[in-house]
PyMOL commands that place a pseudoatom at each C-alpha (Angstrom):
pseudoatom trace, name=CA, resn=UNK, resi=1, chain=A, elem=C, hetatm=0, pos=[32.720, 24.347, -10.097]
pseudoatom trace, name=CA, resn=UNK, resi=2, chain=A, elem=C, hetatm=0, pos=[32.041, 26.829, -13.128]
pseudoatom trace, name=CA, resn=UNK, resi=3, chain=A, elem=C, hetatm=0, pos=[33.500, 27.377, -15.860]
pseudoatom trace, name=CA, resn=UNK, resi=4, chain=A, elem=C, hetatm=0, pos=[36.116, 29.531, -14.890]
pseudoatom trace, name=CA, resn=UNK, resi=5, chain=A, elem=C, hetatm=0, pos=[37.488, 27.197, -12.684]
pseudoatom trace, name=CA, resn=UNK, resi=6, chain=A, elem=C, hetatm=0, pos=[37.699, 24.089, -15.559]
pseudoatom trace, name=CA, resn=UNK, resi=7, chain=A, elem=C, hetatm=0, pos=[39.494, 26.637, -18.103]
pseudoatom trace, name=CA, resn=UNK, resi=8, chain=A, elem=C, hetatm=0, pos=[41.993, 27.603, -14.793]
pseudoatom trace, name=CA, resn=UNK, resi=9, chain=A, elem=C, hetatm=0, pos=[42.673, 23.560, -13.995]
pseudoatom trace, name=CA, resn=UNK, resi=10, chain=A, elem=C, hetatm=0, pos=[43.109, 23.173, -18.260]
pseudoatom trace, name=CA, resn=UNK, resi=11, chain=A, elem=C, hetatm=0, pos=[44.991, 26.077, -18.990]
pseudoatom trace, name=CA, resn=UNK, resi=12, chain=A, elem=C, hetatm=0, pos=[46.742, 27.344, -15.738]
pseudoatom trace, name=CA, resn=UNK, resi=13, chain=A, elem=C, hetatm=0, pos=[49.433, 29.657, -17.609]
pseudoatom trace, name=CA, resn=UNK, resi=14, chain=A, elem=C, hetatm=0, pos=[46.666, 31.516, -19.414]
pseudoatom trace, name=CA, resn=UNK, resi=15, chain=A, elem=C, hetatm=0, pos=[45.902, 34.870, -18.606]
pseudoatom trace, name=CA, resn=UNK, resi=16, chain=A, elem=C, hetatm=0, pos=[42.647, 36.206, -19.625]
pseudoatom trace, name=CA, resn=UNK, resi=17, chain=A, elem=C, hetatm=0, pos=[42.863, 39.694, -21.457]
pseudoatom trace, name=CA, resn=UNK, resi=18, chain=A, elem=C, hetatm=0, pos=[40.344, 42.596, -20.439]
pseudoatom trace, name=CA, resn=UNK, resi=19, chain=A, elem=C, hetatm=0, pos=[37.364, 42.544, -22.983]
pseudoatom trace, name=CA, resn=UNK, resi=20, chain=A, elem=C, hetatm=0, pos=[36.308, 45.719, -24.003]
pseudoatom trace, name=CA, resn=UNK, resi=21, chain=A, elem=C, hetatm=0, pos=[33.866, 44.453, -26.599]
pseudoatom trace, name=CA, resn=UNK, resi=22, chain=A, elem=C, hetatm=0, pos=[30.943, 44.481, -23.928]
pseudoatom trace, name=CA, resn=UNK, resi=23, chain=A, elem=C, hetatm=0, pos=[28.286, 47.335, -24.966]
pseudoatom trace, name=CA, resn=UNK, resi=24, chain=A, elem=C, hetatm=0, pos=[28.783, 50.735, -23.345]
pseudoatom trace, name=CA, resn=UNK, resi=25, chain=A, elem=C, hetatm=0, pos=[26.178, 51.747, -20.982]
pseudoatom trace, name=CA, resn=UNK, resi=26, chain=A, elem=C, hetatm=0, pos=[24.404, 55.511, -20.806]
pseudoatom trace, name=CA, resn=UNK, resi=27, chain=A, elem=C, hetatm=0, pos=[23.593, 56.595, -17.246]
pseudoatom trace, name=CA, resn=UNK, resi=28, chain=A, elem=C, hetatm=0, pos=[19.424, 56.627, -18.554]
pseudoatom trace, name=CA, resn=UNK, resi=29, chain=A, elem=C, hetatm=0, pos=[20.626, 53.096, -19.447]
pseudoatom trace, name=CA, resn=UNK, resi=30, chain=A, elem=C, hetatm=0, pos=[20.610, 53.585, -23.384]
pseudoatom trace, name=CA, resn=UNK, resi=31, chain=A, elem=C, hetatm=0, pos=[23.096, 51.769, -25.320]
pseudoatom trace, name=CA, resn=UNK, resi=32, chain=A, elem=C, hetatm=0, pos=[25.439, 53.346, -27.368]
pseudoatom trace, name=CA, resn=UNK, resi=33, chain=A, elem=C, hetatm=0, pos=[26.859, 52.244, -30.722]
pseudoatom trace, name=CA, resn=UNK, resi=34, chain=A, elem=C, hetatm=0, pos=[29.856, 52.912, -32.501]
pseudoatom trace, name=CA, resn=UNK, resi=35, chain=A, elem=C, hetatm=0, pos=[27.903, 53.542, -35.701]
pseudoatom trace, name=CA, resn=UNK, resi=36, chain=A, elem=C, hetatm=0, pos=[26.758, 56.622, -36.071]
pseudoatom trace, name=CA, resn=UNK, resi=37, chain=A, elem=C, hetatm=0, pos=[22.828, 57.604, -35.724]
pseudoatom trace, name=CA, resn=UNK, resi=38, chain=A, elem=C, hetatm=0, pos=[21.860, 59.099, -39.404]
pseudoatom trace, name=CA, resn=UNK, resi=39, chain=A, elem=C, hetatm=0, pos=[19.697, 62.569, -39.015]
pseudoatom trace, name=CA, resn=UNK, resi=40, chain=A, elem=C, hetatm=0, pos=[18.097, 63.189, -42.055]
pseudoatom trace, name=CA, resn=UNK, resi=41, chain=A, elem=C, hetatm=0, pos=[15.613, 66.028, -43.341]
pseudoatom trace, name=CA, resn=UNK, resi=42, chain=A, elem=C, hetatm=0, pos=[12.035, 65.675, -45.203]
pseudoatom trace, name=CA, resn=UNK, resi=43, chain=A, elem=C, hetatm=0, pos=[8.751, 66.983, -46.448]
pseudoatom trace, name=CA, resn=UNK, resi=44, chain=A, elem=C, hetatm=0, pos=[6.306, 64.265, -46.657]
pseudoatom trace, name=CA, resn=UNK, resi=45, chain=A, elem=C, hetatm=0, pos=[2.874, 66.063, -47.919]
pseudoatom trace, name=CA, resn=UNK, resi=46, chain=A, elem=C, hetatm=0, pos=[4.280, 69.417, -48.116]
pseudoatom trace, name=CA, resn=UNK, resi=47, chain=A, elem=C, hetatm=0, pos=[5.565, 69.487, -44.523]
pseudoatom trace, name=CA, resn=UNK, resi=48, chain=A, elem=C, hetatm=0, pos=[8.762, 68.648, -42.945]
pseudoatom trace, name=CA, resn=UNK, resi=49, chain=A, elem=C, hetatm=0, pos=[9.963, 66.005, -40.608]
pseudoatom trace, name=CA, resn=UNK, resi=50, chain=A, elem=C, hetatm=0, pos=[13.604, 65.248, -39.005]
pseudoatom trace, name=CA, resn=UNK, resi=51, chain=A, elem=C, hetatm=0, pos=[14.245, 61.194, -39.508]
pseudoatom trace, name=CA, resn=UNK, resi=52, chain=A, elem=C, hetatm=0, pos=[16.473, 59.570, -36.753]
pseudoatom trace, name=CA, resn=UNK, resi=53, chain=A, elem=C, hetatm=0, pos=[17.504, 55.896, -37.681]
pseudoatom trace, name=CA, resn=UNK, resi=54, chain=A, elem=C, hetatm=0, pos=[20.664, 53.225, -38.077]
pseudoatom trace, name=CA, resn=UNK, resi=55, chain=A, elem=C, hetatm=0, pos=[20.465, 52.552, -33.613]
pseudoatom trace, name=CA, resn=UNK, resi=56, chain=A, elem=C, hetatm=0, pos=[21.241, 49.091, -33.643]
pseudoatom trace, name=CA, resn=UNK, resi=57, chain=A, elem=C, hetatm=0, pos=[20.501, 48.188, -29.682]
pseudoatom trace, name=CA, resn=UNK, resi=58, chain=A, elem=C, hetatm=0, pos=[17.386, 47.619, -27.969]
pseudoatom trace, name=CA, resn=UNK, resi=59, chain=A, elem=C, hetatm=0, pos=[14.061, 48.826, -29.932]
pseudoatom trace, name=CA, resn=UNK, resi=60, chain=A, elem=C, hetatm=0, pos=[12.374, 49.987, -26.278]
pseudoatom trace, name=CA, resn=UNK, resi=61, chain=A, elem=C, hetatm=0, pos=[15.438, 52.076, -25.625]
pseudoatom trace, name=CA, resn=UNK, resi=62, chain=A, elem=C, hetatm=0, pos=[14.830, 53.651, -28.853]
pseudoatom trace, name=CA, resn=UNK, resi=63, chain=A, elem=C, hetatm=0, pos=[11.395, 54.302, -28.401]
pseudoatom trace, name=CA, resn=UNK, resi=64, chain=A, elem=C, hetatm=0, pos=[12.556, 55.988, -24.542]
pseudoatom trace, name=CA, resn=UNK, resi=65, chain=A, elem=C, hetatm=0, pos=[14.720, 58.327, -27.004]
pseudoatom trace, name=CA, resn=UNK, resi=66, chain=A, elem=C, hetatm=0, pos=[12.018, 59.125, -29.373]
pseudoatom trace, name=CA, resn=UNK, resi=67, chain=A, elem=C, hetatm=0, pos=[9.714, 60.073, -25.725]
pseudoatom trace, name=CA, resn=UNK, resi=68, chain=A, elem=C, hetatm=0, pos=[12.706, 62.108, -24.626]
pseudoatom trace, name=CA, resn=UNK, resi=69, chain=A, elem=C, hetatm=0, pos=[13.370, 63.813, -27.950]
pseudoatom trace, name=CA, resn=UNK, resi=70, chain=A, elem=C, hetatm=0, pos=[9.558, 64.570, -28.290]
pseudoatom trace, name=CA, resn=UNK, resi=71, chain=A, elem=C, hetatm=0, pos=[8.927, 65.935, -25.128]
pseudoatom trace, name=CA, resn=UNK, resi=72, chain=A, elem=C, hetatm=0, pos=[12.377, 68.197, -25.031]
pseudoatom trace, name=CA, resn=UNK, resi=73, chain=A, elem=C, hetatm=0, pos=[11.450, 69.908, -28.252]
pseudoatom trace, name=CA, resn=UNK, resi=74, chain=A, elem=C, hetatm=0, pos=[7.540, 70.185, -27.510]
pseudoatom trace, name=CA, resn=UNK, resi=75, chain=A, elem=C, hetatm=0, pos=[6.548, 68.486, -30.666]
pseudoatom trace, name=CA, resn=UNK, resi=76, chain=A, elem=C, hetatm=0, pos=[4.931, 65.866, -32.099]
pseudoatom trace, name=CA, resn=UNK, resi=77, chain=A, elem=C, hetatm=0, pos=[6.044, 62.795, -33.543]
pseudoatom trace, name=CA, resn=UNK, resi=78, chain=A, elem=C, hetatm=0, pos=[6.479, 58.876, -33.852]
pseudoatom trace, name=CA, resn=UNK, resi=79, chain=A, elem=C, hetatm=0, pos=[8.691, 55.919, -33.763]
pseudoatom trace, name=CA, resn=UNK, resi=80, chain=A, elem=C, hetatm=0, pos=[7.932, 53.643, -36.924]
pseudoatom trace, name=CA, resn=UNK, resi=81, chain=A, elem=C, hetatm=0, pos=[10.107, 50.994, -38.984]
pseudoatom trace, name=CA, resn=UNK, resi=82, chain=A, elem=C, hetatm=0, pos=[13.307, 51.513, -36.670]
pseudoatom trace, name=CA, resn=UNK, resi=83, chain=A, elem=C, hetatm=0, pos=[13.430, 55.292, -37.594]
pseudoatom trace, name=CA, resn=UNK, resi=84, chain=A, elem=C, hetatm=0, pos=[12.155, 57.796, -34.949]
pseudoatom trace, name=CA, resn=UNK, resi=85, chain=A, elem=C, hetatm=0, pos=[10.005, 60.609, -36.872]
pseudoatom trace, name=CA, resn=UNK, resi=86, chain=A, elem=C, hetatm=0, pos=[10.186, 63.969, -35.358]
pseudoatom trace, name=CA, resn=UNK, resi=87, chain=A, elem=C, hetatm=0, pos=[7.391, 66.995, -36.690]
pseudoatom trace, name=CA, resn=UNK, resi=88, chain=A, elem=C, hetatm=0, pos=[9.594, 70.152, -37.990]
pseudoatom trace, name=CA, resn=UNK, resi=89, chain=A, elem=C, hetatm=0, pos=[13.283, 70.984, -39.236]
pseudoatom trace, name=CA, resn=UNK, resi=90, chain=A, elem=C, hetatm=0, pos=[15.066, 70.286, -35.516]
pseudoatom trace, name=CA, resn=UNK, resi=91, chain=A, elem=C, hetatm=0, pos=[18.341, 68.763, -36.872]
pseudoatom trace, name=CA, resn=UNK, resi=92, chain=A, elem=C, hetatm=0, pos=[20.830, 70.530, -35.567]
pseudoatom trace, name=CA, resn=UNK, resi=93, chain=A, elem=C, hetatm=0, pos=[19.152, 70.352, -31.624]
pseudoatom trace, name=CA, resn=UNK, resi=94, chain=A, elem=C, hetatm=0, pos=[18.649, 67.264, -32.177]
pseudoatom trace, name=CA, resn=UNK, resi=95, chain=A, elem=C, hetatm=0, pos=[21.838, 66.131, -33.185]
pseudoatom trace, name=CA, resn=UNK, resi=96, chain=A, elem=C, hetatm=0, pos=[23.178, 68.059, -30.319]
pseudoatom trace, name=CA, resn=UNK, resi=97, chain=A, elem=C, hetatm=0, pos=[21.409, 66.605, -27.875]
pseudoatom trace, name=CA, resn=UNK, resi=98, chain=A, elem=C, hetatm=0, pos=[22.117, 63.018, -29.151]
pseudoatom trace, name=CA, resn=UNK, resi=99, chain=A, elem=C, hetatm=0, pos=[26.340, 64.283, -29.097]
pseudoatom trace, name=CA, resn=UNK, resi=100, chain=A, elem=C, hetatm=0, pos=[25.421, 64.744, -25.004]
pseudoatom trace, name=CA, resn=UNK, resi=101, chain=A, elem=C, hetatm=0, pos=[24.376, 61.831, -24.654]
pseudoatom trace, name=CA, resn=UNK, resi=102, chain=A, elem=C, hetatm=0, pos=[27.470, 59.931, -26.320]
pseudoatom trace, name=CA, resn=UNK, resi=103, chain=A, elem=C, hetatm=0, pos=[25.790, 58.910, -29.483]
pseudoatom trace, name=CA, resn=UNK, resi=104, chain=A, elem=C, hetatm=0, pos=[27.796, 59.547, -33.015]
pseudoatom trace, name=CA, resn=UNK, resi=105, chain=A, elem=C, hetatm=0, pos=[25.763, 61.278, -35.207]
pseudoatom trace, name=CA, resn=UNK, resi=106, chain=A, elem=C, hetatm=0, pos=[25.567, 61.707, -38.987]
pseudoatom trace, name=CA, resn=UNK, resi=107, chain=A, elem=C, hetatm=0, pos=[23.669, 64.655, -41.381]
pseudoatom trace, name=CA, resn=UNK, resi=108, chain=A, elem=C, hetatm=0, pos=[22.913, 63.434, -44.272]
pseudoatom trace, name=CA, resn=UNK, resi=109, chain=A, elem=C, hetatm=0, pos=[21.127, 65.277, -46.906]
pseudoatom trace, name=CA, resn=UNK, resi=110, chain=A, elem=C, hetatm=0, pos=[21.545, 69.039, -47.294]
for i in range(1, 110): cmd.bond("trace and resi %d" % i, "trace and resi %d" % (i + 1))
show_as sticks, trace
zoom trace
């Protein structure tokens, strides 16, 4: 007998509500937040970089997203201290292509 089946014997008039609490799933199986995902601009040593961070689920799936975003723009870049780094001023295809996949997103910075 499990669980379920004690709580039904203790509390028989109790209907259990639907729980929509649970995390949502992404088809690539990436979870998405409610939060929004802060895109921010750069220049560290004189050149600039787009900084992805605030994902609050798994840190693999976020390092699968920093692969995916790296190899859809062609460039170069790396996933350190939760924040994905990405070589260049690609905000706005970035943020675009996070908005397909579900994710909020936030600019910040000019």
């Amino acid at each position: 007998m499990d669980l379920e089946d004690q709580l039904k014997k203790l509390f028989p008039d109790h209907q259990p509500e639907e729980n929509d609490d649970e995390p949502t799933e992404e088809p690539d199986g990436l979870w998405l937040q409610e939060e929004p995902l802060l895109c921010k601009y750069e220049k560290r040593k004189g050149k600039p970089i787009t900084i992805i961070s605030g994902y609050t689920g798994a840190q693999e799936d976020f390092k699968q997203l920093a692969k995916e975003l790296k190899t859809q723009l062609g460039v170069g870049g790396s996933f350190k201290n939760e924040e994905i780094i990405i070589q260049g001023d690609y905000r706005p295809q970035i943020m675009e292509s996070l908005k397909q996949r579900g994710f909020n997103v936030k600019r910040v910075g000019g």
